[in-house]
Each structure stands twice: as C-alpha cells, then as structure tokens.
C-alpha positions as CSV (number, residue, x, y, z in Angstrom):
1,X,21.2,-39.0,-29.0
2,X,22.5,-38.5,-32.3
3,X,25.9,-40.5,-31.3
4,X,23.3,-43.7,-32.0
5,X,22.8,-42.7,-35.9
6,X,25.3,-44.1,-38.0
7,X,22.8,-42.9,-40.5
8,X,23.4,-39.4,-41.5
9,X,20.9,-39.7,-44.9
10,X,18.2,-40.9,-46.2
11,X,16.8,-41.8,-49.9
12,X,12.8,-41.6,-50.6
13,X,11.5,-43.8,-52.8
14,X,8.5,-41.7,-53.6
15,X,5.6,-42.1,-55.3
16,X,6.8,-44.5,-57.8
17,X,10.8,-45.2,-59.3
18,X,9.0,-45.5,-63.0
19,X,10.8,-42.4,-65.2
20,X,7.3,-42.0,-67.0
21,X,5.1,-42.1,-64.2
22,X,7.6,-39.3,-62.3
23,X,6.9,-36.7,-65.3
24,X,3.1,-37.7,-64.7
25,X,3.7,-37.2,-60.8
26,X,5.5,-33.8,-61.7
27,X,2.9,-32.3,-63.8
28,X,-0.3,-33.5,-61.4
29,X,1.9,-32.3,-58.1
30,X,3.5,-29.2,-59.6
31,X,-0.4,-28.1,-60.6
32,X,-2.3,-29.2,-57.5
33,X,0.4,-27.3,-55.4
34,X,0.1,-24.3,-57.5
35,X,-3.9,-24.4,-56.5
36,X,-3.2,-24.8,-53.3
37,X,-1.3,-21.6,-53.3
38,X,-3.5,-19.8,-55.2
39,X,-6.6,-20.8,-53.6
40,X,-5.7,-20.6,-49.7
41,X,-3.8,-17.5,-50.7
42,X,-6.3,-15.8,-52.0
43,X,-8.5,-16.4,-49.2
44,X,-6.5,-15.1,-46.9
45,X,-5.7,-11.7,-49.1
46,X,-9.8,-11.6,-49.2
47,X,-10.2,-11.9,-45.1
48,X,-7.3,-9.4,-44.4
49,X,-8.5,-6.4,-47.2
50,X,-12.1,-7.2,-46.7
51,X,-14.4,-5.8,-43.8
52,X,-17.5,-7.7,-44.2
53,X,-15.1,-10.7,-43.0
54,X,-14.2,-10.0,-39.6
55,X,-16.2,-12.1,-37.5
56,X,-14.5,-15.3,-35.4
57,X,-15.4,-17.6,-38.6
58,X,-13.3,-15.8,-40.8
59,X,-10.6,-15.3,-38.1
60,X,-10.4,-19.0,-37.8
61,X,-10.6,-19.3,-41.5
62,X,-7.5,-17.0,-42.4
63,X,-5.9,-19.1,-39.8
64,X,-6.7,-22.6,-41.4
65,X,-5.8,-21.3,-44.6
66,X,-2.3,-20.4,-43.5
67,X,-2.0,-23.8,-41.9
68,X,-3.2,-25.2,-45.0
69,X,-0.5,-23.7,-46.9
70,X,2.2,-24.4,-44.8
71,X,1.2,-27.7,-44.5
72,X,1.4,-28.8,-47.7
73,X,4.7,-26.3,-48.4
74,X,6.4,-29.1,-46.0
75,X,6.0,-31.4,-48.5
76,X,4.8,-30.6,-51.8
77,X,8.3,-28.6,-53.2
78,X,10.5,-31.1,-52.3
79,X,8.5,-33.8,-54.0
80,X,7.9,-32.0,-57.0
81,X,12.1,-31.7,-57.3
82,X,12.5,-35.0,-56.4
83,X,10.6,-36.8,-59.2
84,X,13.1,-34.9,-61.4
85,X,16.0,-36.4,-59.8
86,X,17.0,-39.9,-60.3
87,X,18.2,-40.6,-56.1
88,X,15.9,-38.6,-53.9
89,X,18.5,-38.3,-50.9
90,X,17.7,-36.5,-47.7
91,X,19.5,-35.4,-44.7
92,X,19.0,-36.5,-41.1
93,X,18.6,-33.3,-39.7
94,X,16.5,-32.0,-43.0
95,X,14.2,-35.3,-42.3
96,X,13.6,-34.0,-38.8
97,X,12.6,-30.9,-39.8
98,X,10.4,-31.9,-42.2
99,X,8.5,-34.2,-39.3
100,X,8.2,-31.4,-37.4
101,X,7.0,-28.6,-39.1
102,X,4.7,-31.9,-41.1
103,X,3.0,-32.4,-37.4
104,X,3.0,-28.5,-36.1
105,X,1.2,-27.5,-38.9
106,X,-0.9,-30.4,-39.3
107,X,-2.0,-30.4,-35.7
108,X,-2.4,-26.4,-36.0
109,X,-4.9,-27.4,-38.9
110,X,-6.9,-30.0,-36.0
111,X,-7.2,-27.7,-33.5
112,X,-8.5,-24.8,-36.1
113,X,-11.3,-26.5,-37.3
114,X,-12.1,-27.4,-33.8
115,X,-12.1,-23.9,-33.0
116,X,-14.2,-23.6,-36.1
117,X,-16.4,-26.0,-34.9
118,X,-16.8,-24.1,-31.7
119,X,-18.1,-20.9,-33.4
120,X,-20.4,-22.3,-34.9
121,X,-21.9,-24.0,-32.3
122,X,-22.3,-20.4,-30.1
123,X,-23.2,-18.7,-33.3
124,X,-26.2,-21.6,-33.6
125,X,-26.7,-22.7,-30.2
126,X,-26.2,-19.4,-28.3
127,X,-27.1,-16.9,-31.1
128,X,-27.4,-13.8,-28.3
129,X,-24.3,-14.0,-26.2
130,X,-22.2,-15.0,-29.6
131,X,-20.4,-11.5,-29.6
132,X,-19.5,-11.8,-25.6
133,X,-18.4,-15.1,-25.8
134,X,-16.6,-15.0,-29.1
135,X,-15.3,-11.7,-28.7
136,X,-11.7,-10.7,-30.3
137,X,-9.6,-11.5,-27.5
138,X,-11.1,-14.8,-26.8
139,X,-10.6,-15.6,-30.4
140,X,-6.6,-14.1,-30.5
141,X,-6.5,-16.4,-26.9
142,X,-7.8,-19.5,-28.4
143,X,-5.6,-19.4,-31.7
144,X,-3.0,-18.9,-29.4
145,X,-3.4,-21.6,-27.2
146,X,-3.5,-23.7,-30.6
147,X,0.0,-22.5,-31.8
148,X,1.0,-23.6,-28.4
149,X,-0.7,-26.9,-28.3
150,X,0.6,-27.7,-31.6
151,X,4.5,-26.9,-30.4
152,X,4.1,-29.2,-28.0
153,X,2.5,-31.7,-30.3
154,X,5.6,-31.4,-32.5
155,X,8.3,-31.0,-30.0
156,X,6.7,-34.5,-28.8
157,X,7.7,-36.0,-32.4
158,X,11.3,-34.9,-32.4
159,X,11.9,-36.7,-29.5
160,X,10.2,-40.0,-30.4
161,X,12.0,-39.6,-33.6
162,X,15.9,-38.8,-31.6
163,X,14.6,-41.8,-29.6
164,X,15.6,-44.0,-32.7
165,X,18.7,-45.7,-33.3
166,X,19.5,-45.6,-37.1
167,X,22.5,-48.4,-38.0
168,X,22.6,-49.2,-41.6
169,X,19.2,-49.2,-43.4
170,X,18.1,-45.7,-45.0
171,X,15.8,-46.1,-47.7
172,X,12.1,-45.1,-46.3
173,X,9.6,-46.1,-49.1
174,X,7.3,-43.0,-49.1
175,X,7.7,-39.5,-50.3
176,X,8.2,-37.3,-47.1
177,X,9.4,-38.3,-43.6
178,X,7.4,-39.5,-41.0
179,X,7.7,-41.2,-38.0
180,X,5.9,-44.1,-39.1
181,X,7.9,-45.3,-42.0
182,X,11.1,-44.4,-39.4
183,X,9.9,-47.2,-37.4
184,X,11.1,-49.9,-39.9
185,X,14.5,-48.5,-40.1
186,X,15.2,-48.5,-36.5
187,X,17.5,-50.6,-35.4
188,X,16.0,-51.5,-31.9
189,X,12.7,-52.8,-30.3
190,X,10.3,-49.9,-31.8
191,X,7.0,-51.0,-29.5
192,X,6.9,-48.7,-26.7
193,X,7.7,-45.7,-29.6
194,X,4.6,-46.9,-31.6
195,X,2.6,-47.1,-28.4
196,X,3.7,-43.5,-28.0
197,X,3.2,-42.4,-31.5
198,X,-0.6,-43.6,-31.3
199,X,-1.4,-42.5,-28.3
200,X,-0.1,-39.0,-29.4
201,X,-0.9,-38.7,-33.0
202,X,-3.5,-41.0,-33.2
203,X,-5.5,-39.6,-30.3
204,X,-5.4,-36.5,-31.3
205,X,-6.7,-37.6,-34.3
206,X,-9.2,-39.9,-33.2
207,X,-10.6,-37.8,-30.3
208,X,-10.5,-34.1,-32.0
209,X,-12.9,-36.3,-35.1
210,X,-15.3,-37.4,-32.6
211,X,-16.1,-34.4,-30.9
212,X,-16.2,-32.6,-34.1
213,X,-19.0,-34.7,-35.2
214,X,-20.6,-34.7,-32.0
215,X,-20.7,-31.2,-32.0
216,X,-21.7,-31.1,-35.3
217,X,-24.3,-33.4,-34.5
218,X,-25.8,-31.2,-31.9
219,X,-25.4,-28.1,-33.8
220,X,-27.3,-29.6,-36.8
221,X,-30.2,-30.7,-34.2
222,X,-30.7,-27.6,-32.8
223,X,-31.2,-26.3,-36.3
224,X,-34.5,-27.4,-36.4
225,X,-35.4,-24.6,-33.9
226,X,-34.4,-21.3,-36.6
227,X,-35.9,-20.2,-39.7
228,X,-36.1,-21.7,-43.0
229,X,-33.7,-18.9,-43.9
230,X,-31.4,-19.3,-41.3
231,X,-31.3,-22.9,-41.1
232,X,-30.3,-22.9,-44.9
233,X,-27.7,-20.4,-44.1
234,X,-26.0,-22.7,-41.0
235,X,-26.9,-25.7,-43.0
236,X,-24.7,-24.7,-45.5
237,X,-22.0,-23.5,-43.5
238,X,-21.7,-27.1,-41.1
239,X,-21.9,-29.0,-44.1
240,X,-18.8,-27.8,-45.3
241,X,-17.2,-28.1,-41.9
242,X,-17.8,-31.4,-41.9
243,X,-16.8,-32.1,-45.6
244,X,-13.2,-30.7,-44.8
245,X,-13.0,-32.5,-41.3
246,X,-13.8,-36.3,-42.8
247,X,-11.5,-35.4,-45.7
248,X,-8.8,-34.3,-43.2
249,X,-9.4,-36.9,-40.4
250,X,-10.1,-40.0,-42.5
251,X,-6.6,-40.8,-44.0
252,X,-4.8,-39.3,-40.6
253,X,-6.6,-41.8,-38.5
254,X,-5.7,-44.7,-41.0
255,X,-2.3,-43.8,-40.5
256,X,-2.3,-43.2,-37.1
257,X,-3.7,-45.3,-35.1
258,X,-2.9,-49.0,-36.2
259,X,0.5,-50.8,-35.3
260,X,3.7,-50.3,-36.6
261,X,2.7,-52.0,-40.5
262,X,3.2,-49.7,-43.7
263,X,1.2,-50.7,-46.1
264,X,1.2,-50.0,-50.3
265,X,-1.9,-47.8,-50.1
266,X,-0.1,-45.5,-47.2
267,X,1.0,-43.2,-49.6
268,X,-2.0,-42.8,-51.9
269,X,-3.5,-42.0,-48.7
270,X,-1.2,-39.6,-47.3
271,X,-1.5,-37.6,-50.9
272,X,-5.0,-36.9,-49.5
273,X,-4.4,-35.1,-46.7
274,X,-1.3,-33.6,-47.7
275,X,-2.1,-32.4,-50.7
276,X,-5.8,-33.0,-51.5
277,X,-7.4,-31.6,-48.5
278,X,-5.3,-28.4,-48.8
279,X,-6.3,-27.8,-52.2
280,X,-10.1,-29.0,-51.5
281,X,-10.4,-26.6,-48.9
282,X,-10.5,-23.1,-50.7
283,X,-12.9,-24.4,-52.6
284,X,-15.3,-25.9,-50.3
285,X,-15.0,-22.9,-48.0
286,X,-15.5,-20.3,-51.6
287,X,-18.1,-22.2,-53.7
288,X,-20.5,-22.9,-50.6
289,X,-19.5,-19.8,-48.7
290,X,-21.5,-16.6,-50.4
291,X,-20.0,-14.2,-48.3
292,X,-16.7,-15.0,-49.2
293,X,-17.6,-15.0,-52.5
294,X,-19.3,-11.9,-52.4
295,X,-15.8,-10.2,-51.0
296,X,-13.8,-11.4,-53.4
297,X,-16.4,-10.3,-56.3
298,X,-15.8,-7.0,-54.5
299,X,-12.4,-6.8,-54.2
300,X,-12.1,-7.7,-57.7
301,X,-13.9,-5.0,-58.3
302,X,-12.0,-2.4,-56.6
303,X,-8.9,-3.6,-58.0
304,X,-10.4,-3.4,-61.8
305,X,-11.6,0.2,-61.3
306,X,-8.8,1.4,-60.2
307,X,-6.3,-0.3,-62.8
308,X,-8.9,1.7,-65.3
C-alpha cells in the first residue's frame, strides 16, 4: 500500500499562517491544554486515593477522564510547537498515528459515556438490583469491551487512510490529521472511502447521540416517580451527562457525517471537541458533582495535615 505514496510528508497549515495570531494561538492552546491536564488529572488521582468513589459512576468516570486526556494529548502538544515553527511539516507514518490514536481514544470517549449513561439508567430505573447488575466485573467487562470496540474502530481508519493514493499534493489545511482533510489530497476517486468513513465514524456518532438522549430521556421521565431529594440528586447528575454528550457529539457529527466538503469553520469546530470538551469536562463533572467535590476537599485535607 505504501508503494502508492509518493508523498512521504505532510505540511499543516493550522489554525492560521498570521505570526501574531500564532503567539495568540500559543498562549490560549498552551493554557487550555495545561487545564486539561490538571483538571482530568486530578480527577482521576481523586477516584484512585478516594473510597467514597468506588461505585460504577466513578469507575466509568476515571475512565473518561483518561480518554479525555489522551485525547486531547494526540493533538494539543504538537500544535502548541507548531505555531512556533514557521513550516509545520509532518511525516506520513507520524500522520497515521496521529489518526489513529485521534479515533481510539475518541471512540473510547463515545462508548464511556454510553456506559455512563447506562449506570445511570439502572441506578434510576432499577435502583434495587443496581449492585447485581452493575457489579465490579460487569463494569471491568464492559470497559473492556469498549477498549476493544474502539481498536477496531481505529484499526478501521488506518486502512481507509492506506487505501489512499498520495501523488503530489501535501499540504492539509487544518491543524491535526484526519481522514477527512486526507480526502482532498488523494489522488484517486475518494467516494466509496467517504461512504465508508460516514458510515463508520459518522454512525457511530450519530447513533451512540441518539440513544444517549433517548435514554436520557427515559431516565429523566422516570424521575418523576423518586423523592424531591433524590430527584434533585439524579437531576443533577443527567444534566451533566447530557451537557458533556451535546458538547462532545455536536461538532463530531458536523464533521462526520456530510460528504467529502471541508469547510472554513471545520477547524473552529474541531477545537471544540478536541480541546474544549476535554477541558469542559472536569469541570462539569467537579462543580455539579458534590461528591467529587467532597473527596477532593478531603484529600486536600489529608495532604495538608500531614505536610504540617
């Protein structure tokens, strides 16, 4: 396959090519990434040392976390160096990577808030048989099916992307690779790859946001059936589940499910769920979550006593 590429680099464009706009760019990226570290790091530091967190939704949360992290590690690093640099040059292989730990972790991400989405609706729905059902080796099974799911998912993009023969063009006008902006520079008939890339990506995508709100749907009617207290509890709770799932879904399923067009708003979208919904999330999950912030009041604590 790669006896097709002629192609052995490629240059990003980035954000913008304006000197004074790429400090600006440096200084928001470098900041928001450090959040992102320090927030979703945090979390999971507070999940693994505290044990008032160990039920399924933290699991899941420690999980989504990590994802988050990783997620925007793919991509975040390299674009902070690269608005420092005047040509933003990357290598084939280097580009491939890049697509696929962009889609493992990303998917990872999908099918964690499903799972997510899932606890809750036992916790709400089937408050009795929640510890049966979501028991610790259903909940190490299901995460593991996800790591799985989302290996396939990626192993899925390298070949769509190997599929492409590169002959002379190389410059992809966004800030990461993706297989979407690969499909101008192919040199061949790219239809049956964007039908593939939809029905892959953007299904996932489109299908996992559906049932999420349907379920969220139903777990919000059923609400109506628990006590004031408890329904402010799980009110709570769902509404930031659903806050991180339209701010994570939204811009994928622009992206993803439309014909092979770029256009100039692609990559102010992409910044939100690359970078904003990863450094959204620890806060949703911290400010609206009182047992989380409860354990980390805790922990902090601990750590200040025994410093003293």
């Amino acid at each position: 396959m790669y006896l097709k590429n002629n192609v052995t680099e490629f240059i990003l464009l980035g954000l913008t090519q304006d000197p004074f706009k790429k400090k600006i760019v440096f200084i928001i990226f470098l900041l928001f990434y450090l959040g992102i570290l320090l927030g979703n790091l945090l979390i999971i530091a507070t999940i693994k040392m505290s044990r008032s967190l160990e039920s399924p939704l933290y699991y899941f949360l420690f999980y989504l976390s990590f994802s988050d992290t990783c997620f925007s590690t793919c991509i975040a690093p390299r674009m902070i160096v690269d608005t420092l640099v005047k040509n933003n040059t990357i290598s084939f292989n280097q580009c491939i990577i890049q697509i696929v730990t962009l889609h493992f972790f990303g998917c990872l991400e999908i099918f964690i808030l499903i799972l997510m989405a899932v606890d809750r609706y036992v916790a709400i729905c089937k408050p009795l048989h929640y510890t049966t059902i979501m028991s610790h080796r259903v909940c190490g099974i299901l995460v593991a099916v996800a790591w799985v799911g989302s290996c396939v998912h990626s192993s899925t993009q390298i070949l769509l992307t190997l599929s492409l023969p590169f002959c002379g063009p190389n410059v992809i006008d966004h800030y990461f690779c993706d297989l979407q902006p690969l499909l101008k520079l192919a040199c061949a008939d790219t239809y049956v790859i964007n039908l593939l890339l939809v029905s892959n990506s953007g299904a996932i995508c489109t299908v996992s946001f559906v049932l999420l709100m349907f379920s969220y749907v139903i777990i919000l009617h059923s609400l109506r059936n628990h006590s004031a207290e408890g329904r402010k509890k799980a009110l709570s709770t769902c509404i930031s589940h659903i806050i991180v799932v339209i701010l994570f879904f939204g811009p994928c399923i622009f992206i993803y499910t439309r014909p092979a067009t770029t256009y100039s708003m692609d990559k102010m979208i992409a910044v939100f769920y690359t970078i904003g919904t990863p450094l959204l999330n620890p806060m949703i999950y911290t400010l609206r979550n009182a047992e989380v912030k409860n354990a980390m009041k805790k922990l902090w604590s601990k750590n200040l006593i025994s410093d003293d």
